[in-house]
N, C-alpha and C positions, 0 to 999 in steps of 0.2 A: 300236191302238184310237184313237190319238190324232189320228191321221191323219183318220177320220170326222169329226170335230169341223171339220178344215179345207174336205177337199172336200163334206161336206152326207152325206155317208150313213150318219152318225149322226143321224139326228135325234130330234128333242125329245120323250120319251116320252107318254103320256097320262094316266099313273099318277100320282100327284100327289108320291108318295113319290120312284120313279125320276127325276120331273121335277128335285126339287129337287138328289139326287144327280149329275144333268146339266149343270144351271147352275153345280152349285161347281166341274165338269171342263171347263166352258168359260170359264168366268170366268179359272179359272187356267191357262189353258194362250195365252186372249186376255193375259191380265197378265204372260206370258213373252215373247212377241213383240212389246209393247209396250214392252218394258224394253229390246229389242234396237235399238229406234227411235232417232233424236237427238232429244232434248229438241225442237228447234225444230222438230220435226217430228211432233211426236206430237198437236198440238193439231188435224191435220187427221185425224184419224184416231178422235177421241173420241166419234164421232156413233155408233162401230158399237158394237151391241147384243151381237152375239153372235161367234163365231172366224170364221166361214164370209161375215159379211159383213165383217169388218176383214181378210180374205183377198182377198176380190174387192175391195176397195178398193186394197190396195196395189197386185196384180196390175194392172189396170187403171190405177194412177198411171207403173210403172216394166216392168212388161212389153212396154207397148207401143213403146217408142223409148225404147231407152236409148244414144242416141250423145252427148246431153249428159251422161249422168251417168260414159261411157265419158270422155270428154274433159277433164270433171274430174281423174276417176280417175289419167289419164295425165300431167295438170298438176301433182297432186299427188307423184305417183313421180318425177317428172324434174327437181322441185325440193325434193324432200324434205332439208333438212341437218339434223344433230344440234345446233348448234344452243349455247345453255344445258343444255340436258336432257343426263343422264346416258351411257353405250354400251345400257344393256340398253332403257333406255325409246326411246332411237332405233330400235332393229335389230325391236323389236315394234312400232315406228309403221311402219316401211315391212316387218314381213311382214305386217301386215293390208291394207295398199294391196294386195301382190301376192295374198293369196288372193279378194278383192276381185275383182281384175281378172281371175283365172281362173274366179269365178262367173260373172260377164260376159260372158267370153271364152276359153273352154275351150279348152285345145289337142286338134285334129283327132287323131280315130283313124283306126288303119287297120279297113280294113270286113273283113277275111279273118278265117277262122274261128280263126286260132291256129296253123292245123296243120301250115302251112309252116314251112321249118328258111330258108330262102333270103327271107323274102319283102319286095319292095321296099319296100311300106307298112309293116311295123311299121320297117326301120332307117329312114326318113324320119320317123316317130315319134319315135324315139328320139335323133336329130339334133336335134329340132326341141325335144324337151326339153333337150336339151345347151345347145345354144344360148339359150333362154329362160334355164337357171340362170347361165350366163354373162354374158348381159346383166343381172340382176338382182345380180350380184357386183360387174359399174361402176358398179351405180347404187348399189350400198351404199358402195364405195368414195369415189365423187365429193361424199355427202353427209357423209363423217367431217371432224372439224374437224380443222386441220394441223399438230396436236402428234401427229398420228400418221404422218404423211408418212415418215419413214422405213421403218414396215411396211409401206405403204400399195409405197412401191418395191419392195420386198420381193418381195410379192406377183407384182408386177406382172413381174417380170423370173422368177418361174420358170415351167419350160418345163410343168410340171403344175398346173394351178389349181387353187386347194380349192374346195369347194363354198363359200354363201353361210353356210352354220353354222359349218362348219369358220375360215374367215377370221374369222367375228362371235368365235370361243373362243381365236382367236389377240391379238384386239384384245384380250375382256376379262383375257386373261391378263397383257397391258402395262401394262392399267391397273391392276391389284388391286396391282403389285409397285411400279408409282409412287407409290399412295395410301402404300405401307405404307415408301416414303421419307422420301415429306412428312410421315409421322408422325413418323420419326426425324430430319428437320431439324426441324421444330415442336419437339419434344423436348429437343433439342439448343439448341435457343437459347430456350427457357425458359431451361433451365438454367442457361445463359451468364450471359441477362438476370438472371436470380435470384441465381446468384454474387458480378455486376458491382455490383449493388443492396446486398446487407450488404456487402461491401468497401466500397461510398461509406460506406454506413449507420455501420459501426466508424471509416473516418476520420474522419469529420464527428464523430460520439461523440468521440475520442481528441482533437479539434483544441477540443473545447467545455471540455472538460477544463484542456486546456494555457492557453485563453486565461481558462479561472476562474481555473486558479491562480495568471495572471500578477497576477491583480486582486485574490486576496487578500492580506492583510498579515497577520503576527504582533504584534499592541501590545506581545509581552513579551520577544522576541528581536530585533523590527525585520527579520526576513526575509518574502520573499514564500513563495509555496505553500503556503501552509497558515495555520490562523488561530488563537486564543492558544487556545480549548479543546481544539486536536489537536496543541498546541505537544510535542515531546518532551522538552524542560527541565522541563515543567512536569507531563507526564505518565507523564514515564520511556520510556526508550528502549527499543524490541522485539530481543529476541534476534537475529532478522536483520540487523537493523541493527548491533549488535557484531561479528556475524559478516562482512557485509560490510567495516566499516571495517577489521579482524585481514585480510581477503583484498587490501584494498586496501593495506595499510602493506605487506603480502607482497609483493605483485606490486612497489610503487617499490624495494625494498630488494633485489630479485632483477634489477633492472632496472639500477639501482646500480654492485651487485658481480655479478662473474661468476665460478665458481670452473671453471677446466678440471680437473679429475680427470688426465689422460692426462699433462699436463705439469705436473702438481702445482703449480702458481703460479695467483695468484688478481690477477682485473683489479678495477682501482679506477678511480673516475672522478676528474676534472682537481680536483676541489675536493679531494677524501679528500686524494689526493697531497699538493697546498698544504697542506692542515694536518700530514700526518705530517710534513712537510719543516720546517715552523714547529714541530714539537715536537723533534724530534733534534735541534733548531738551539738550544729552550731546555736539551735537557738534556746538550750538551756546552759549553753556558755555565755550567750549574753543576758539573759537575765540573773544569773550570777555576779555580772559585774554589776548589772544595773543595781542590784538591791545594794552589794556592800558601799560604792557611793551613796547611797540614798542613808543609810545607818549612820553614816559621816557629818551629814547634813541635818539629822534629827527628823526625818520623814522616812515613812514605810509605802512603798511605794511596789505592789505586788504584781509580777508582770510572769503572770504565766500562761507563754502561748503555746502550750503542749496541752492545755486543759480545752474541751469546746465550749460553747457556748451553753 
């Protein structure tokens, strides 16, 4: 029905009711094919009143010779790149060039009725469509940007070509698995960087510390680190702190002596030694004196305490 509107064999009732019914299906069906228009081109086209004369307008503008708008068209597809723009919004900029230029430029049929099983015209058809999706496969090819180059060889070296859809599903499959790399290197070195950050953060903390405590002083013990209200002389010492010092006397005292168990004798360091040797040395000087008294007196009296039990 809509079709009347464009070629005139609808026309404008006389009924005042069907009239207005008329005008709101041409109006709208003129405000569909104007939307189809490019903005910069629509200003030549605002004079028409009704669908039947903004029909006969365009027809008459591009019907008549269209080898510039053909020439365009082909300037357009043989330099189409992707560019900045995304895989999906390239591969729909050049198939709208290509259904474009099959508006244009329709590929020839054959004139036979169909009913040949042999006939020369439709395989010359169907070559001729081979060929046109082939050429439009380099040209999709030639406009991809060169972070695809290795598919792009891919392609180009099998002995079966895909079609231009097929190739467009192989590309955006490379790229959805790239993005969802760089998501995971992005990821990844947040993390890093965020790790790398409280690690400075805690030493610079730890290093503010160190250089306060160099700077304060105790007034009632005269030590640094700490200041005379958190003095421990003065506010008594934490349980840890006894405990440490009992772990610290342990450790130099084990460090000290050493007892082997296996060979039942016990190692002593170079000082212990000097002093046991300085005390056996006093206590067979006094039983020296003890005895020569006791000789004096007519009794023996044997006092040797370098002997055990």
């Amino acid at each position: 029905m809509k079709m009347g509107f464009v070629d005139g064999s609808c026309t404008k009732p006389e009924d005042p009711q069907d009239a207005i019914l008329w005008k709101m299906i041409d109006a709208m069906v003129r405000s569909w094919i104007m939307h189809t228009i490019e903005k910069k081109a629509r200003i030549h086209f605002q004079s028409a009143t009704t669908l039947k004369e903004l029909w006969d307008e365009i027809k008459s503008r591009y019907e008549t010779d269209n080898w510039p708008t053909q020439y365009k068209l082909k300037k357009d597809i043989c330099t189409a790149k992707q560019g900045n723009i995304d895989l999906e919004d390239y591969y729909s900029k050049v198939r709208l060039f290509w259904d474009e230029q099959l508006h244009l430029q329709p590929h020839r049929r054959c004139t036979c009725d169909r009913s040949q099983k042999d006939c020369v015209g439709c395989k010359l058809e169907k070559e001729v469509i081979m060929d046109y999706e082939k050429s439009n496969l380099l040209l999709f090819l030639m406009g991809l940007n060169d972070s695809y180059e290795n598919l792009i060889d891919s392609i180009l070296a099998m002995e079966s070509k895909p079609t231009v859809y097929k190739a467009f599903t192989m590309f955006l499959n490379v790229e959805k698995k790239r993005n969802i790399n760089m998501e995971q290197d992005i990821y990844t070195s947040a993390m890093f960087v965020k790790e790398k950050s409280y690690s400075n953060s805690r030493r610079n903390r730890t290093e503010d510390v160190r250089q306060r405590n160099k700077t304060q002083i105790c007034t009632h013990c005269n030590m640094n680190g700490h200041l005379k209200e958190g003095c421990y002389k003065i506010v008594g010492y934490p349980e840890w702190w006894t405990n440490k010092r009992r772990k610290k006397a342990g450790s130099n005292i084990a460090n000290a002596a050493h007892f082997d168990e296996e060979n039942d004798s016990v190692q002593i360091s170079k000082s212990q030694y000097k002093e046991i040797q300085n005390f056996m040395k006093a206590v067979k000087e006094g039983n020296d004196k003890i005895a020569s008294t006791s000789k004096g007196k007519g009794s023996c009296i044997d006092l040797d305490f370098a002997a055990g039990p």
